[in-house]
N, C-alpha and C positions, 0 to 999 in steps of 0.2 A: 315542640318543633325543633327539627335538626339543621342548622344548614353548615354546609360543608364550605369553609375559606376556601378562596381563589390560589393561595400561595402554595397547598401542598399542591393541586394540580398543574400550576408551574412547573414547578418544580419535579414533579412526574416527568412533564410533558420536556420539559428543557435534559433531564438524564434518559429517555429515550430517542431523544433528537442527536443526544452526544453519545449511545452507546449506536445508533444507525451511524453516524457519522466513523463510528471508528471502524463499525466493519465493513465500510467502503474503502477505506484509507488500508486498511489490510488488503481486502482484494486487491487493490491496485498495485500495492508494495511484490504482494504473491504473485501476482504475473507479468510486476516488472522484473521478478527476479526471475521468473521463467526465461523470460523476452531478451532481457541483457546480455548472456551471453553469446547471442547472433549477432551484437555490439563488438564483442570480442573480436571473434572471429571475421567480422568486417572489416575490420580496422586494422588487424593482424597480416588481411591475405590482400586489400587495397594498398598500393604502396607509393597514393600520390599525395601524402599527408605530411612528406618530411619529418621534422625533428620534433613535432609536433606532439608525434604517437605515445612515447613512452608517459604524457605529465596525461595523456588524455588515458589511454589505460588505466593507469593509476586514476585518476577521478572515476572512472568507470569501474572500476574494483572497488574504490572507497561506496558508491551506488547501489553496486551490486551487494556489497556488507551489506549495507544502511536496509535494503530489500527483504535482505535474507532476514532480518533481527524482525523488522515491523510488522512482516506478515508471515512470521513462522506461524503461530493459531490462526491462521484463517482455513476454515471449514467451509466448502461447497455447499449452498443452502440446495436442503434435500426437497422433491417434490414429493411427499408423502399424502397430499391430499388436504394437507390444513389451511 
């Protein structure tokens, strides 16, 4: 008689809970870096923000990096039928 421990299925169960969890955190990084740059250009062509603009840009470029890095591998899950 065989039985199978609780901990490698943990353990399973906890490394596909954390490999789903990251390819959500990709999608959203991928189409916030899609998304960001109508931030730009918002903000560029609104001109009731004052002295403001220049530090908030720059936080929005630093974002829009941060975006680019997190979710360069993210791949559109395909419908294939599976």
């Amino acid at each position: 008689m065989h039985s199978t421990s609780p901990v490698p299925r943990l353990a399973v169960t906890l490394l596909h809970a954390a490999s789903e969890s990251a390819a959500v955190v990709k999608a959203a990084a991928f189409w916030a870096a899609v998304l960001l740059p109508f931030g730009f250009l918002w903000l560029l062509f609104d001109g009731s923000h004052g002295l403001s603009v220049p530090r908030t840009l720059l936080r929005l470029a630093a974002l829009h990096v941060l975006c680019l890095v997190v979710g360069r591998d993210y791949a559109a899950p395909t419908d294939d039928g599976d």
